[in-house]
TIBA-172263 format. One record per residue (C-alpha): residue number from 1; residue in one letter; x negated, y negated, z negated. Coordinates in nm, 3 decimals, decimal comma. Each point is the difference from the previous one (the first is absolute). Layout:
! TIBA-172263
<resi:NUM resn:A x:X y:Y z:Z> $
...
***
This chain:
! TIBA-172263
<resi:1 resn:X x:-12,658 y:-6,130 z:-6,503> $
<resi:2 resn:X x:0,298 y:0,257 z:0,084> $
<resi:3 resn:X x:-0,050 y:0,130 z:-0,425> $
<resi:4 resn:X x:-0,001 y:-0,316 z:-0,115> $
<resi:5 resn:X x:0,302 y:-0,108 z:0,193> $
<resi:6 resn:X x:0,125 y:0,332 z:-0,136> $
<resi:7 resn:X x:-0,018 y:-0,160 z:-0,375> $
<resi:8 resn:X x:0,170 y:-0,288 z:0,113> $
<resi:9 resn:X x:0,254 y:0,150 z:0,118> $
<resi:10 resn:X x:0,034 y:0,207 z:-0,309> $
<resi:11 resn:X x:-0,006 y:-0,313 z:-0,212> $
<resi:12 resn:X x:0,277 y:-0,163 z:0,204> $
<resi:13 resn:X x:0,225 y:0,303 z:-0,079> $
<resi:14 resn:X x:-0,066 y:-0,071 z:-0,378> $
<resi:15 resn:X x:0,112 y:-0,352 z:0,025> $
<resi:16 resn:X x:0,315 y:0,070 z:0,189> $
<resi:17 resn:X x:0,123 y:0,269 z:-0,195> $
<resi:18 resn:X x:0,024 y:-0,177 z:-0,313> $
<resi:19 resn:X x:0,327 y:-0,184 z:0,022> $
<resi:20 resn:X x:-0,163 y:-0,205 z:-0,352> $
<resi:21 resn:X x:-0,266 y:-0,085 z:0,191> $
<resi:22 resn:X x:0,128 y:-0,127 z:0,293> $
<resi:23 resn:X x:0,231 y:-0,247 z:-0,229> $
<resi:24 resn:X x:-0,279 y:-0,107 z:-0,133> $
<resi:25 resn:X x:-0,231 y:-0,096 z:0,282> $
<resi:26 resn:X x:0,275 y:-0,174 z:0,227> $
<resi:27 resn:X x:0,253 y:-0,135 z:-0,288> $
<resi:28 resn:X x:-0,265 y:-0,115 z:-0,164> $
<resi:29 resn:X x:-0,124 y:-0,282 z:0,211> $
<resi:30 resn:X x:0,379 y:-0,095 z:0,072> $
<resi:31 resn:X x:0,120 y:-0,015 z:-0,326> $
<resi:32 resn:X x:-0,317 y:-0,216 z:-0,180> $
<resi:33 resn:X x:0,052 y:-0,244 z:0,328> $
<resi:34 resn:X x:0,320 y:-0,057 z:-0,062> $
<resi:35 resn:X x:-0,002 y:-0,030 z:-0,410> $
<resi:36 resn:X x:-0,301 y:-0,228 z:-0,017> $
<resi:37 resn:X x:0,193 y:-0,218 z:0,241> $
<resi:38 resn:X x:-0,032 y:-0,276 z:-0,303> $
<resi:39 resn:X x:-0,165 y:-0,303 z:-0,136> $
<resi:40 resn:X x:-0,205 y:0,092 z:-0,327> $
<resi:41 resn:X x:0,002 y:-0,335 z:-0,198> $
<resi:42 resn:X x:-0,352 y:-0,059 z:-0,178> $
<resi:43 resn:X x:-0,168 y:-0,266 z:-0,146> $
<resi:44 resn:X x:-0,376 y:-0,089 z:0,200> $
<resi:45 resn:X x:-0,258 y:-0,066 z:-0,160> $
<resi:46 resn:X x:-0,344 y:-0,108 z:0,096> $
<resi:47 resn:X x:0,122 y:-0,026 z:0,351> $
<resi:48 resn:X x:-0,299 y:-0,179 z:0,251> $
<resi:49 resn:X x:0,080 y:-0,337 z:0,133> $
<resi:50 resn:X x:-0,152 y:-0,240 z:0,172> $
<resi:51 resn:X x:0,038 y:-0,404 z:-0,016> $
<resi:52 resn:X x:-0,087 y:-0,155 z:0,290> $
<resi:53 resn:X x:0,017 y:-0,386 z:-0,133> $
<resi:54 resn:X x:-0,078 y:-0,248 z:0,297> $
<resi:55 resn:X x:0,156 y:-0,255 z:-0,238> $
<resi:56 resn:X x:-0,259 y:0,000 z:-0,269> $
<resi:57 resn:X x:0,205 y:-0,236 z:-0,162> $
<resi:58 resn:X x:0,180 y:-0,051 z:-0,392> $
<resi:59 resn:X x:0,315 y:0,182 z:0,027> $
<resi:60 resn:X x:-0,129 y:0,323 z:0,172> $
<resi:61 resn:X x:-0,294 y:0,030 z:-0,183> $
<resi:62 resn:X x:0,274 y:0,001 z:-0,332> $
<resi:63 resn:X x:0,185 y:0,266 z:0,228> $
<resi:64 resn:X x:-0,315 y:0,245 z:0,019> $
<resi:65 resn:X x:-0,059 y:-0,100 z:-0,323> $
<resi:66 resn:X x:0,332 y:0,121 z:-0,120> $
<resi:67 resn:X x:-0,049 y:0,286 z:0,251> $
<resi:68 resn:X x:-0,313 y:0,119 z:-0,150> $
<resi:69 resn:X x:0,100 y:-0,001 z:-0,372> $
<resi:70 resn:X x:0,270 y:0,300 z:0,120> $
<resi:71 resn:X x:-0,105 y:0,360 z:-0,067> $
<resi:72 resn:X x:0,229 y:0,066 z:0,299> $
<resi:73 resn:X x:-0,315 y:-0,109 z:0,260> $
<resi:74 resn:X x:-0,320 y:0,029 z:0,075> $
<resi:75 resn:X x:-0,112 y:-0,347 z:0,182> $
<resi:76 resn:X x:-0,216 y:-0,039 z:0,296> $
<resi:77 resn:X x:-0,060 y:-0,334 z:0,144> $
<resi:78 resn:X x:-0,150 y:-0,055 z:0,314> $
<resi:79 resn:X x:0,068 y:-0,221 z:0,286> $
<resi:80 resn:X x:0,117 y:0,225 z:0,277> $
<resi:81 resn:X x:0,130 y:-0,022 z:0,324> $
<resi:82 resn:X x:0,330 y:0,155 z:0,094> $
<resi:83 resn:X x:-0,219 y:0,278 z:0,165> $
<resi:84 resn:X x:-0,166 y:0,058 z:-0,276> $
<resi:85 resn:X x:0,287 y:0,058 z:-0,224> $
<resi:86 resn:X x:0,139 y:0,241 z:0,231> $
<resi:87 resn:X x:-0,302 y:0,201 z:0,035> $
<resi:88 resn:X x:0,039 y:0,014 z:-0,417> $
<resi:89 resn:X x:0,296 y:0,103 z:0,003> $
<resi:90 resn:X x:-0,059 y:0,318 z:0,253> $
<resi:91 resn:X x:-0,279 y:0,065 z:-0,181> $
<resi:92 resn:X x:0,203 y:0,046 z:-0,353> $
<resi:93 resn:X x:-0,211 y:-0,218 z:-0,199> $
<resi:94 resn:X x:0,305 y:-0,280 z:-0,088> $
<resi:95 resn:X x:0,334 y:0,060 z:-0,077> $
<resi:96 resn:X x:0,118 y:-0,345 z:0,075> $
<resi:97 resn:X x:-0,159 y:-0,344 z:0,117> $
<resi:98 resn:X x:0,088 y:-0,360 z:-0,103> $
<resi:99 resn:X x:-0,096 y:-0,263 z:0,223> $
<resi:100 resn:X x:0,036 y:-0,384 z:-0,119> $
<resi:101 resn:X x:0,014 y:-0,272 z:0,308> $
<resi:102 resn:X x:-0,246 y:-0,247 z:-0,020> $
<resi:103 resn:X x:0,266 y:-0,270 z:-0,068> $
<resi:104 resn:X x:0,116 y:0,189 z:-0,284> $
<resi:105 resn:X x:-0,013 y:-0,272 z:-0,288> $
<resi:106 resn:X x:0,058 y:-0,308 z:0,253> $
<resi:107 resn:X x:0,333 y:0,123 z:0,091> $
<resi:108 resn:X x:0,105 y:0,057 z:-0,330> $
<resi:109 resn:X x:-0,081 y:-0,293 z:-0,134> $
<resi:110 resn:X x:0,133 y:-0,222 z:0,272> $
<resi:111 resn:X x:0,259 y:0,194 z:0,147> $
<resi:112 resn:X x:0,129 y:0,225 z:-0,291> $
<resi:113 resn:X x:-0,041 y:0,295 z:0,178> $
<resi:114 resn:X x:-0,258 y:0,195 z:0,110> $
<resi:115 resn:X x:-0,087 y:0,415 z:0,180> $
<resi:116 resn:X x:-0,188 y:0,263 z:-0,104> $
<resi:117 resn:X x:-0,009 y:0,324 z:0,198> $
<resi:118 resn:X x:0,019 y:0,353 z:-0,219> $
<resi:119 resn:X x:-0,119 y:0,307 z:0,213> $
<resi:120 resn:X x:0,048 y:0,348 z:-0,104> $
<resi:121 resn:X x:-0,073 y:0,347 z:0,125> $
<resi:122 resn:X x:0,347 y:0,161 z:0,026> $
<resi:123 resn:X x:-0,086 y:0,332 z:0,092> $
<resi:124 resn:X x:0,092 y:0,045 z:-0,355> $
<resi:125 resn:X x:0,317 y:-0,163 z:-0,012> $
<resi:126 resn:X x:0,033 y:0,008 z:-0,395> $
<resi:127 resn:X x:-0,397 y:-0,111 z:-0,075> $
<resi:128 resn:X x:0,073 y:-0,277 z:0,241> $
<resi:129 resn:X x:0,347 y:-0,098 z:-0,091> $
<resi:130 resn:X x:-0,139 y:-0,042 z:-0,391> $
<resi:131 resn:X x:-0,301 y:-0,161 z:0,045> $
<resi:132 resn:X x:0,163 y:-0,302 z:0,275> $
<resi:133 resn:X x:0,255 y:-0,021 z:-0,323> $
<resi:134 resn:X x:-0,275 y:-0,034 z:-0,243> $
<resi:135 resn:X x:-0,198 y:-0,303 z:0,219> $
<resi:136 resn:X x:0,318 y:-0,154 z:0,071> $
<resi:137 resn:X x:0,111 y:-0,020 z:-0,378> $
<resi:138 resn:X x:-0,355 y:-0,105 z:-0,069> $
<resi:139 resn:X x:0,084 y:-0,293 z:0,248> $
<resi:140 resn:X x:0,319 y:-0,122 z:-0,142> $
<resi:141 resn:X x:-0,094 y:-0,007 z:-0,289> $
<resi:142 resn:X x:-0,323 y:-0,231 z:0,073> $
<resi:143 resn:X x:0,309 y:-0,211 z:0,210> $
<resi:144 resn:X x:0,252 y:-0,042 z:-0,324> $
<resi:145 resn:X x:-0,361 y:-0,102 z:-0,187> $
<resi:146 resn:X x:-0,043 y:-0,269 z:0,232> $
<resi:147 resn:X x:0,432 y:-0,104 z:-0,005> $
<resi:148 resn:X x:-0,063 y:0,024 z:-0,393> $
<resi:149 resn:X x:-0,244 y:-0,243 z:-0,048> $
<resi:150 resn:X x:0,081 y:-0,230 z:0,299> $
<resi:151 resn:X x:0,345 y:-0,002 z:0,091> $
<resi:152 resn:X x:-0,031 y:0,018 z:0,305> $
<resi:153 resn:X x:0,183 y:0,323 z:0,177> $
<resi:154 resn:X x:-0,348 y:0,134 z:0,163> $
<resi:155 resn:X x:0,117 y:0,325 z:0,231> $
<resi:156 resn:X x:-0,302 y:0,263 z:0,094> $
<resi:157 resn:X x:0,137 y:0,225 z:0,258> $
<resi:158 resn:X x:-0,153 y:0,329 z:0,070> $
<resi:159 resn:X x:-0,036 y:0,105 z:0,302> $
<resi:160 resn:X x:-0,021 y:0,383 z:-0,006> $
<resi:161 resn:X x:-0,104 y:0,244 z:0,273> $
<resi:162 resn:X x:0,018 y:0,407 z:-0,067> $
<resi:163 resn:X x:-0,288 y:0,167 z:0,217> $
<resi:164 resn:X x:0,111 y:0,365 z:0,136> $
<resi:165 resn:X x:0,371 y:0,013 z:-0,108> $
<resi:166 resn:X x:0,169 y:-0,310 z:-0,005> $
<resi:167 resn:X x:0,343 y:0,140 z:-0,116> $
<resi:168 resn:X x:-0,145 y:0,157 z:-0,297> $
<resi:169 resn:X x:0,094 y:0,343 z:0,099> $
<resi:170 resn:X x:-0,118 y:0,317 z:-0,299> $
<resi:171 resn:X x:-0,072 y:0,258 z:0,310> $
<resi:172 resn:X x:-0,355 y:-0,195 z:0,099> $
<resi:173 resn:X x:-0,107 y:0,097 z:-0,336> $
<resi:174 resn:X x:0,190 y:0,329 z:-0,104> $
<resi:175 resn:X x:-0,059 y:0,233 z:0,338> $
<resi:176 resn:X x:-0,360 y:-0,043 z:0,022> $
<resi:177 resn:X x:0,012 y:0,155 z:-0,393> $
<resi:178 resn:X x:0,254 y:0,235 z:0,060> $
<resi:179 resn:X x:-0,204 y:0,137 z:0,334> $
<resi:180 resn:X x:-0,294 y:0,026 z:-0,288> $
<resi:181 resn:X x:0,212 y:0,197 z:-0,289> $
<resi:182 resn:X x:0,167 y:0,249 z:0,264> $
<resi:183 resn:X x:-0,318 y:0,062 z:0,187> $
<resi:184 resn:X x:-0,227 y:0,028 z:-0,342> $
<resi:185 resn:X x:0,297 y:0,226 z:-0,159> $
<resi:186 resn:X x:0,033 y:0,255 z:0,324> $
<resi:187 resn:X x:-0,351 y:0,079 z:0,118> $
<resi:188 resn:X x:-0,120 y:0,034 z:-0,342> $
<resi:189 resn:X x:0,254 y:0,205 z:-0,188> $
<resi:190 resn:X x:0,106 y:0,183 z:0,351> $
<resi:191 resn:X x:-0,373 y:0,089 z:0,045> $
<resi:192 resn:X x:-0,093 y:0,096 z:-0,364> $
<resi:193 resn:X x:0,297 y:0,211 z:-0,088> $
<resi:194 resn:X x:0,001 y:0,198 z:0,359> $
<resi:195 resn:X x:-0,369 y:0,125 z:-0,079> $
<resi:196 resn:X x:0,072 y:0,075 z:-0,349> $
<resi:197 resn:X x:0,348 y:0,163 z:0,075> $
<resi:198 resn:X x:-0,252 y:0,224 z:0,203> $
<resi:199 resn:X x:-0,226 y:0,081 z:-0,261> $
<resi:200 resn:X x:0,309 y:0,133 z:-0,237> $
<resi:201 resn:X x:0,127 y:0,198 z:0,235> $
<resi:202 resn:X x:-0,380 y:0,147 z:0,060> $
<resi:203 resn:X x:0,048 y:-0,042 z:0,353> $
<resi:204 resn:X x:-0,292 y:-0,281 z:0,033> $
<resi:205 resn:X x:-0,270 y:0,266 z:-0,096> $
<resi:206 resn:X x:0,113 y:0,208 z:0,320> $
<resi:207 resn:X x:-0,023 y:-0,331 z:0,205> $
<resi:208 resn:X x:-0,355 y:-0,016 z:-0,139> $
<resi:209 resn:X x:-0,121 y:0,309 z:0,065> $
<resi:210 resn:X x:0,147 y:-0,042 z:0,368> $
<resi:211 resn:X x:-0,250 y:-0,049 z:0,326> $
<resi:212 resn:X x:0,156 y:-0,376 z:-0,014> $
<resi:213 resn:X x:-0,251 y:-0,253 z:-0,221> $
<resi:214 resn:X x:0,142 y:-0,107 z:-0,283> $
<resi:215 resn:X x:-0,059 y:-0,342 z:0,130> $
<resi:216 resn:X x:0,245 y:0,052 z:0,265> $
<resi:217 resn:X x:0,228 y:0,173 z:-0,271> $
<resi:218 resn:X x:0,025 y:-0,343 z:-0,165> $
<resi:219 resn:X x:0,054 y:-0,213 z:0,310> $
<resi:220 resn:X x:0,277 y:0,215 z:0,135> $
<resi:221 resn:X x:0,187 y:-0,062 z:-0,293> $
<resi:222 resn:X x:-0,063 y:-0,394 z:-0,001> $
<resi:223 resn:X x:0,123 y:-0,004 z:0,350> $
<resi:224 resn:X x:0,375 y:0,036 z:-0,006> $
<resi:225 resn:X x:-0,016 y:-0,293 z:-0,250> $
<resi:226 resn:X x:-0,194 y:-0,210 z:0,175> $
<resi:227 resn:X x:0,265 y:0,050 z:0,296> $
<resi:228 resn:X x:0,276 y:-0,041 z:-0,230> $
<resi:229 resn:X x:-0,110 y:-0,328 z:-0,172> $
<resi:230 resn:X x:-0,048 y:-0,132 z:0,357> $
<resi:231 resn:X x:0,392 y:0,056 z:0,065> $
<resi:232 resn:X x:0,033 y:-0,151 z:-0,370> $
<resi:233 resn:X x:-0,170 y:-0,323 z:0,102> $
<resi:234 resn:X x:0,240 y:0,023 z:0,316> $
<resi:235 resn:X x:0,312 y:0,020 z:-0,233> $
<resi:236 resn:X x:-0,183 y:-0,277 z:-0,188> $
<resi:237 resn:X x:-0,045 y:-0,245 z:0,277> $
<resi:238 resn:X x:0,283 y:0,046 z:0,201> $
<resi:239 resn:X x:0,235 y:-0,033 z:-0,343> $
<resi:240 resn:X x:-0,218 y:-0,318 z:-0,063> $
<resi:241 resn:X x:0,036 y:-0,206 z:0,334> $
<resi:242 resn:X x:0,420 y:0,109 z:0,111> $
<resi:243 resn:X x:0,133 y:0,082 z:-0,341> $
<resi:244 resn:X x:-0,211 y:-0,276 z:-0,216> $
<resi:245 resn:X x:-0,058 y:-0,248 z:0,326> $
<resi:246 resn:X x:-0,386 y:-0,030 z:-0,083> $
<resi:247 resn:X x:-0,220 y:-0,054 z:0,319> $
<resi:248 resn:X x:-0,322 y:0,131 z:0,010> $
<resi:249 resn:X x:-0,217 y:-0,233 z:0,099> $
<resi:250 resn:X x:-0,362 y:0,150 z:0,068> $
<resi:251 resn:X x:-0,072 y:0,329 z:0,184> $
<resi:252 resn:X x:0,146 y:0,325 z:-0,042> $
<resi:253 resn:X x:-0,245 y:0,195 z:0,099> $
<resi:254 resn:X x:-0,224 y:-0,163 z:-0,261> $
<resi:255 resn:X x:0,273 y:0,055 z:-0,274> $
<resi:256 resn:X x:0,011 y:0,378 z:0,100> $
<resi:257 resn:X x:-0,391 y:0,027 z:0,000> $
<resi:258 resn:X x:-0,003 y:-0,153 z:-0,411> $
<resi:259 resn:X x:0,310 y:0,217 z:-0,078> $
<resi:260 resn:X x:-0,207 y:0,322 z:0,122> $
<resi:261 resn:X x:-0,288 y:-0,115 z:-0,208> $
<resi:262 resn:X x:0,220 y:0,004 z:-0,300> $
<resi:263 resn:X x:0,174 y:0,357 z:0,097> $
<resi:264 resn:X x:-0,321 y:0,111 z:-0,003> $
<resi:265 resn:X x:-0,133 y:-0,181 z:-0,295> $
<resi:266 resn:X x:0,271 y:0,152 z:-0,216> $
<resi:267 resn:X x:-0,029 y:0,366 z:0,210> $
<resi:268 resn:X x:-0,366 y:0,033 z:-0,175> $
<resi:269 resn:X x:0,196 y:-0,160 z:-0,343> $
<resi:270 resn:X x:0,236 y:0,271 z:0,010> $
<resi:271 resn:X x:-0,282 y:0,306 z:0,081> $
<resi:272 resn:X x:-0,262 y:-0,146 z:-0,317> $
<resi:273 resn:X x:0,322 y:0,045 z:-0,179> $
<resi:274 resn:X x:0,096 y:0,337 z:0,099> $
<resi:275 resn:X x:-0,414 y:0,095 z:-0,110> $
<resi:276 resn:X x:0,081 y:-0,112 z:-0,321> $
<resi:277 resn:X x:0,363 y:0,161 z:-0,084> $
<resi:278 resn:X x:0,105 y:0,373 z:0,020> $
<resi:279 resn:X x:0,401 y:-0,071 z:-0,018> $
<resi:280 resn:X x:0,290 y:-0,142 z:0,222> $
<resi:281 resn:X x:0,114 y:-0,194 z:-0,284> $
<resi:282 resn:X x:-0,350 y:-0,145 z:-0,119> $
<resi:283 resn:X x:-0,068 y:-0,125 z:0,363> $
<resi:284 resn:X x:0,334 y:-0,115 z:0,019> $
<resi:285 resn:X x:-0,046 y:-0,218 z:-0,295> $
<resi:286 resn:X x:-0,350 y:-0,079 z:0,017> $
<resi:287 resn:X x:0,142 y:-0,156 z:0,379> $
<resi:288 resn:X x:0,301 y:-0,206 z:-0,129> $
<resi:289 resn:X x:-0,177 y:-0,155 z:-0,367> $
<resi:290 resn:X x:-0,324 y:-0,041 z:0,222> $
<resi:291 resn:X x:0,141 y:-0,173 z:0,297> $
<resi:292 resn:X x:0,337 y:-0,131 z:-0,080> $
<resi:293 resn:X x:-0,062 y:-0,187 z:-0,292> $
<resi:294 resn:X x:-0,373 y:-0,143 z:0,161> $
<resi:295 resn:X x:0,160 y:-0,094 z:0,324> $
<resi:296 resn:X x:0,286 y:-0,199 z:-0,124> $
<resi:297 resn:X x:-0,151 y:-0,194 z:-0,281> $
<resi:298 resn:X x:-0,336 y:-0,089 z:0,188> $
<resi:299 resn:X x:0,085 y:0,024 z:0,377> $
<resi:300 resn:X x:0,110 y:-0,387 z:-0,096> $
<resi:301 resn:X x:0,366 y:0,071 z:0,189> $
<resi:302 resn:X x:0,189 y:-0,023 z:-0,353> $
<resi:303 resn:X x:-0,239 y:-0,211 z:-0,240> $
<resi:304 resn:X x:-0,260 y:-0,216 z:0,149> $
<resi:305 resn:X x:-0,316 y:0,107 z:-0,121> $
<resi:306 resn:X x:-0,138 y:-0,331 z:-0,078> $
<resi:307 resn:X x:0,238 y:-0,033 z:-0,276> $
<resi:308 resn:X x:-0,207 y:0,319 z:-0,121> $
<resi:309 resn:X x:-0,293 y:0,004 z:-0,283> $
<resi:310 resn:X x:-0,313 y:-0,011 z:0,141> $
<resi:311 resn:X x:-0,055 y:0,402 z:-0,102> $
<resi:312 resn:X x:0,330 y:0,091 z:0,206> $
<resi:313 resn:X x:-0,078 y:-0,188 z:0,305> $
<resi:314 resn:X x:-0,369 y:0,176 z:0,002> $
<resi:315 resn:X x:0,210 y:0,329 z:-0,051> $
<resi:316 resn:X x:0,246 y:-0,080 z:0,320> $
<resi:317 resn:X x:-0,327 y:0,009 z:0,226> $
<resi:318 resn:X x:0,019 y:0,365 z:-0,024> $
<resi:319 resn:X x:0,338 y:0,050 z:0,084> $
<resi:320 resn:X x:0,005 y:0,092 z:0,427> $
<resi:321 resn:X x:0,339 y:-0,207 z:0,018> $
<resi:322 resn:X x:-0,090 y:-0,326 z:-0,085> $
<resi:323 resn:X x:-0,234 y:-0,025 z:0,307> $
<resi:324 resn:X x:0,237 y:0,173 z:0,230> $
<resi:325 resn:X x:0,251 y:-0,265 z:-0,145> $
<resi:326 resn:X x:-0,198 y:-0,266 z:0,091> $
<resi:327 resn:X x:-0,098 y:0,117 z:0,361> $
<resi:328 resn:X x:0,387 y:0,100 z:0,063> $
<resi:329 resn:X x:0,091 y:-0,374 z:-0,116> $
<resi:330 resn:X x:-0,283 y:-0,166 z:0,229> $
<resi:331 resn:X x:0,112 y:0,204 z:0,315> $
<resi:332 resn:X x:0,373 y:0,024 z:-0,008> $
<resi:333 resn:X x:0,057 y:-0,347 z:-0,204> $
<resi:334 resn:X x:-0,269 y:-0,249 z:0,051> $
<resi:335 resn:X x:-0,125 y:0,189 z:0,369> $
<resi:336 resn:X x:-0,306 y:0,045 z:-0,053> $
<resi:337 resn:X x:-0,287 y:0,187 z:0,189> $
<resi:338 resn:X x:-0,226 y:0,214 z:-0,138> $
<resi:339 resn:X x:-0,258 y:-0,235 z:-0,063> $
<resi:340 resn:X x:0,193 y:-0,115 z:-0,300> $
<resi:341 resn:X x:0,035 y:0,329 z:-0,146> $
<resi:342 resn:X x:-0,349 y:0,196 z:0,036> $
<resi:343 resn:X x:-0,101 y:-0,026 z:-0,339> $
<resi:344 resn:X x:0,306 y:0,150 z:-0,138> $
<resi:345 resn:X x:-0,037 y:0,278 z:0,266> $
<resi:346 resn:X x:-0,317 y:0,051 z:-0,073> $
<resi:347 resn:X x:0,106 y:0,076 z:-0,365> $
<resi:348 resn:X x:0,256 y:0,235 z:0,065> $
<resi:349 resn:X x:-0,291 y:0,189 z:0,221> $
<resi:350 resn:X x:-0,222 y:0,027 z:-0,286> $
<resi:351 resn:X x:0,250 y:0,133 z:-0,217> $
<resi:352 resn:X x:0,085 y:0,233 z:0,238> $
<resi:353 resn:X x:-0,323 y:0,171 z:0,040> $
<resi:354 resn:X x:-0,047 y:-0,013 z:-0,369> $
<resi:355 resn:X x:0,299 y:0,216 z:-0,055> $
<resi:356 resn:X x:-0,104 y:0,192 z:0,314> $
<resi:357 resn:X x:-0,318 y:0,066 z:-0,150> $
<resi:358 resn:X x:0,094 y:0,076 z:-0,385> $
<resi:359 resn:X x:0,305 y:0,229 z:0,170> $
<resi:360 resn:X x:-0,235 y:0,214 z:0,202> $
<resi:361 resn:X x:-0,277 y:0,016 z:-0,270> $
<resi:362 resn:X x:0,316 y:0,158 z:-0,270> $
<resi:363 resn:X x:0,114 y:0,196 z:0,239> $
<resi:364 resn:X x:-0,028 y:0,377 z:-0,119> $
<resi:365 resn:X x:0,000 y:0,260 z:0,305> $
<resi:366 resn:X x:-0,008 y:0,257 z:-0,239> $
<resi:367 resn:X x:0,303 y:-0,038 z:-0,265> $
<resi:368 resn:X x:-0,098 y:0,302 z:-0,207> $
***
């Protein structure tokens, strides 16, 4: 225990005394918090919906109708109870719900006016921003086909209710992917290109041939990252809730637990990597193309992957950020337990042993 606190140590002093590095690792998550402090405007596409018509009657069956014939959803009908659309929406399988009152068509007819309730998951203030805009134009312009052909000035108003974030606010969405990219983009590229910085300078072949393990070689040097992306996720969080005013809703020890499964996740990323590369500069950008690029086009923070073909959204299941994006976003936005977010975990545990296991089984103790 004393020799491997030893290497520890030793790895701390590496860290520390690169000024670079230390820029890096703490300006890193500050400065991505701060510039993806925007809205990125895209169109949805094939977002799920569901119709919950207690009506049943003319008009908003020509409403779904109209609804349906848009690539932009992906209907569902069922007749739900409140409950039940609530327990959809935690779950992530809708987007948004529309629910017609039974008295839909009566009103309209006799009283020119009539209510339909639009619900939408907010958590992703731009996803749910778009697609209440898209049912509501679908809406009006059923109502100026009904003032067209009867003269009569018929008025459908929406009623519309965001789930999760109510004022629309980009930081639900945007610091659950940035604590993704700067957590993906440390541990592995820190991790890779301190092992293979060791193995230019030759100095990993006297580490091997040490009375340590080279097990314990390894893990001494994932360590100080580990403890560093914890004070990252600090940074993170605290910038999120007094700079951003974002609450978290669910439990932080539960968001600390997932965040560690990730560190570790991209820890055993980082060491296949450094099996497979014998330079600074080839781990470096083996790290940046292989995790940057993955983690912010199919985490789903920038482009919802729905939108994506079939082949890409298959693709994003292999990317470790998308899942930790979706457990951040079910703790800290929706508050969820973890009941709502084992099968993702579960996921990001079978990676990990994966890359544990191809890492370890690469490995060379003897570099000659």
């Amino acid at each position: 225990m004393k020799q491997f606190l030893v290497f520890v140590k030793k790895e701390f002093y590496h860290v520390f005394r690169d000024r670079k590095t230390l820029l890096m690792l703490f300006g890193l998550p500050i400065v991505q918090i701060m510039l993806f402090g925007f809205a990125l405007t895209n169109e949805v596409k094939n977002s799920k919906i569901v119709v919950v018509d207690y009506a049943k009657d003319v008009s908003s069956q020509k409403i779904i109708h109209k609804i349906e014939s848009s690539n932009n959803f992906e209907v569902e009908k069922a007749l739900l109870g409140y409950n039940e659309i609530e327990a959809a929406f935690k779950e992530g399988k809708i987007k948004l719900a529309l629910v017609f009152p039974s008295n839909f068509n009566k009103d309209l007819m006799h009283l020119n006016k009539s209510q339909v309730q639009i619900i939408a998951d907010a958590s992703d203030p731009n996803t749910g921003n778009t697609l209440t805009n898209y049912v509501t134009s679908i809406i009006m312009d059923y109502q100026k086909e009904l003032m067209t052909n009867a003269n009569v000035p018929y008025a459908i108003s929406p009623e519309i209710r965001m789930m999760y974030n109510p004022e629309l606010k980009g930081a639900p969405n945007f610091v659950p992917g940035v604590m993704a990219l700067v957590l993906m983009l440390i541990c592995v590229m820190m991790t890779s290109v301190s092992i293979v910085k060791e193995k230019e300078k030759g100095t990993m072949e006297i580490l091997l041939v040490s009375p340590f393990k080279p097990f314990l070689v390894i893990i001494s040097k994932a360590v100080p990252y580990l403890m560093i992306s914890w004070v990252n996720v600090c940074i993170i969080l605290l910038l999120a809730v007094f700079a951003l005013g974002m609450p978290i809703k669910g439990s932080i020890f539960l968001l600390f637990a997932e965040s560690t499964l990730l560190i570790i996740t991209a820890l055993s990323l980082g060491l296949l990597i450094s099996t497979q590369t014998e330079s600074q500069q080839t781990a470096m950008l083996v790290s940046l193309m292989g995790m940057m690029l993955p983690t912010m086009l199919f985490a789903g923070f920038m482009f919802p992957i729905e939108n994506m073909p079939v082949p890409l959204q298959v693709v994003s299941n292999a990317v470790p950020a998308k899942w930790y994006y979706i457990i951040v976003k079910s703790i800290m936005v929706k508050g969820l337990g973890f009941s709502a977010i084992w099968k993702e975990t579960l996921i990001l545990m079978g990676m990990t042993m994966f890359f544990l296991l191809i890492s370890f089984k690469k490995f060379k103790i003897r570099l000659a």
